[in-house]
N, C-alpha and C positions, 0 to 999 in steps of 0.2 A: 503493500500500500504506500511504498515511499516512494512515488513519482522523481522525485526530485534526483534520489540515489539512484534511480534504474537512468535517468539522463545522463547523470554523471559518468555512469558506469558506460554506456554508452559511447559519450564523447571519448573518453580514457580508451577505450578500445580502437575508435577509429582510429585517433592519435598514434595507440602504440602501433596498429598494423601500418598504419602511412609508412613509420621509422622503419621497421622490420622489413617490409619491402623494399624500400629503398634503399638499405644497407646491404641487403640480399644481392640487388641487379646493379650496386659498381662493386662488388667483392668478386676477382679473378674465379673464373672457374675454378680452376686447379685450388684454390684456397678453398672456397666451400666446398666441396667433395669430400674435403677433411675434416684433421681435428676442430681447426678455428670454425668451419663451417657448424660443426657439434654442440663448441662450445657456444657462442652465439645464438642458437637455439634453445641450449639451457636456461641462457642467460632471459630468453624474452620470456620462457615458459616460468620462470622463479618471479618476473617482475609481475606477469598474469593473477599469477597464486599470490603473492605476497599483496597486490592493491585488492583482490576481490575479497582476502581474507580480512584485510583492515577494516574496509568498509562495509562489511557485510557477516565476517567471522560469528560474534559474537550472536547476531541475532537469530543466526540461521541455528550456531550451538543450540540455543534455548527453544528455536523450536522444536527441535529434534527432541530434549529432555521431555519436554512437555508433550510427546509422540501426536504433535501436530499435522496434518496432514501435505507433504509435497504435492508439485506436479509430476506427471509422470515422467520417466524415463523418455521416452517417446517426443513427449513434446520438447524434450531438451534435444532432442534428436534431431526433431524437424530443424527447429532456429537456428541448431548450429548449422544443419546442411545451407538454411535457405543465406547464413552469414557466410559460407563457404561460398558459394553461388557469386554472392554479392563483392567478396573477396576475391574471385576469380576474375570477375569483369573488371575489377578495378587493376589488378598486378595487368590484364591484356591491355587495358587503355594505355596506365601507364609507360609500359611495354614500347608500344607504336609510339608515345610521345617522345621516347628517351634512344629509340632506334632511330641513328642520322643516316643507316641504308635504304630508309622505307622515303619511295616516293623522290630519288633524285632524279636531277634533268640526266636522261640517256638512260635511266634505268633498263629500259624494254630493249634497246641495243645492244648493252654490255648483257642481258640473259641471252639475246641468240647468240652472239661473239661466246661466251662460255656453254654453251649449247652446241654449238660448232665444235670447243675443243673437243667437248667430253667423246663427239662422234667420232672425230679422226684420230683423238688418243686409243679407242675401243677399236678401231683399224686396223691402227699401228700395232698394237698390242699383239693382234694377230697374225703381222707377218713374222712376227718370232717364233711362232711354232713350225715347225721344220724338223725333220728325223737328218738322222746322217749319211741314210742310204738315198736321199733326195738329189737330185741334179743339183751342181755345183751352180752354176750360171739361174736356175732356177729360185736357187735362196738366193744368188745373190741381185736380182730381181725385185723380189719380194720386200729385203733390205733397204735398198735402193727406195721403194716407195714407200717403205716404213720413213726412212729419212724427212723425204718429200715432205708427209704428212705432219712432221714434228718442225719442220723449217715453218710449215703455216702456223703452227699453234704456237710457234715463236713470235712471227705475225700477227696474232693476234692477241696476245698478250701486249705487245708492244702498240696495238694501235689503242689498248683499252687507257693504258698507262698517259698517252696523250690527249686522252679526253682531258675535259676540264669539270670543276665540279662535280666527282666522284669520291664518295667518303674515302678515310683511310683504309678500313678495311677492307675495303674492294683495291683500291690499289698496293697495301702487301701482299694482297694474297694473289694479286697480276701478278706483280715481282718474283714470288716467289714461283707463280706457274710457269712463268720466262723461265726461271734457271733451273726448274726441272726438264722444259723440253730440251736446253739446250743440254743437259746431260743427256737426256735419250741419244740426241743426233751424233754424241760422242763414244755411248752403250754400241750404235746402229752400225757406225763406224766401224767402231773397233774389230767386233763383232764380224763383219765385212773383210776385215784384214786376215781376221783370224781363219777365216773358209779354208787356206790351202793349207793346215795343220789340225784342220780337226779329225781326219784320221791317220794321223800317227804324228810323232817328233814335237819337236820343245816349238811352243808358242810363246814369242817373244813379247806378247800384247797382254800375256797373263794377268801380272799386277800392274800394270794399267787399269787394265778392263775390271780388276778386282775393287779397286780405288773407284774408280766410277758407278759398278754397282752397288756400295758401300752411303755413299754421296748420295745415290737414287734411292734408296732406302731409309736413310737418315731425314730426307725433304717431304717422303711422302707419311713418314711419321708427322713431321709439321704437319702436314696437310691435314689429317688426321682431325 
């Protein structure tokens, strides 16, 4: 029957989920996944318990004493879901307000330019499958327009990089899809040279080519 304390209680709730959210979407991924992530959750679930208990502790004890009657279970059920609801629309608004990828000039160019890569890297990919009882001239063919395909997606990376007005994130992670094609075209390469020792005798491209798919591995980790 305390109006007054159910607003309050109220208000103090928005207030702390504004905080909690917002401390949530600038803390590095890699950090909340962990401990600090843990703790920090602790930390809002102690301040929850700690104001509902001050302001409310006491009176709820004595009804309890008094085997006064609660609401149900249930209904504490619904309000929390329909707060959860409410909760949710609010972190996705927020979300799109605080995302500077959402809605740039060239957006819809830079998705076909990266739509383009994904197709001729998923090309490429597959001219490296080859046995060794294949025609010599035949992989090295194949290689040949593996290259091709990665000279474009050099290409296009490079034409994304000189747009203008393209968040940061979109341009590291151009950057960084440049220096993975150009490792391919060095993988592609190599790989090419190496044709006339793969059945039999010392490849002198070895640790080259080992260094370079080391480097391919390590970027598409980033990528990750």
């Amino acid at each position: 029957g305390n109006s007054q304390q159910g607003f309050n209680a109220l208000m103090i709730g928005i207030l702390i989920t504004f905080i909690a959210v917002s401390l949530a979407m600038v803390i590095p991924d890699n950090m909340s996944d962990n401990a600090i992530g843990s703790f920090l959750s602790a930390i809002y679930t102690l301040i929850i318990y700690f104001i509902a208990n001050r302001m409310h502790g006491k009176e709820l004890k004595a009804h309890s004493l008094e085997k006064l009657p609660f609401y149900s279970g249930w209904r504490a059920f619904g309000v929390g879901v329909g707060s959860g609801l409410l909760t949710l629309a609010f972190i996705v608004v927020l979300a799109m307000m605080v995302d500077d990828t959402a809605g740039y000039p060239g957006q819809e160019l830079v998705q076909q330019e990266f739509d383009q890569f994904i197709a001729n890297e998923s090309q490429a990919i597959a001219y490296l499958d080859f046995t060794l009882d294949m025609d010599e001239s035949k992989v090295s063919d194949q290689l040949r327009k593996g290259i091709n395909l990665w000279i474009k997606n050099s290409d296009i990376t490079r034409n994304i990089l000189q747009m203008e007005d393209i968040p940061d994130e979109i341009r590291e992670l151009s950057q960084k899809l440049g220096d993975y094609s150009q490792l391919r075209i060095q993988q592609y390469n190599l790989i090419l040279k190496s044709l006339p020792y793969l059945h039999g005798g010392r490849n002198p491209h070895d640790v080259q080519l080992d260094l370079v798919n080391i480097k391919i591995e390590s970027l598409l980790e980033e990528l990750q």
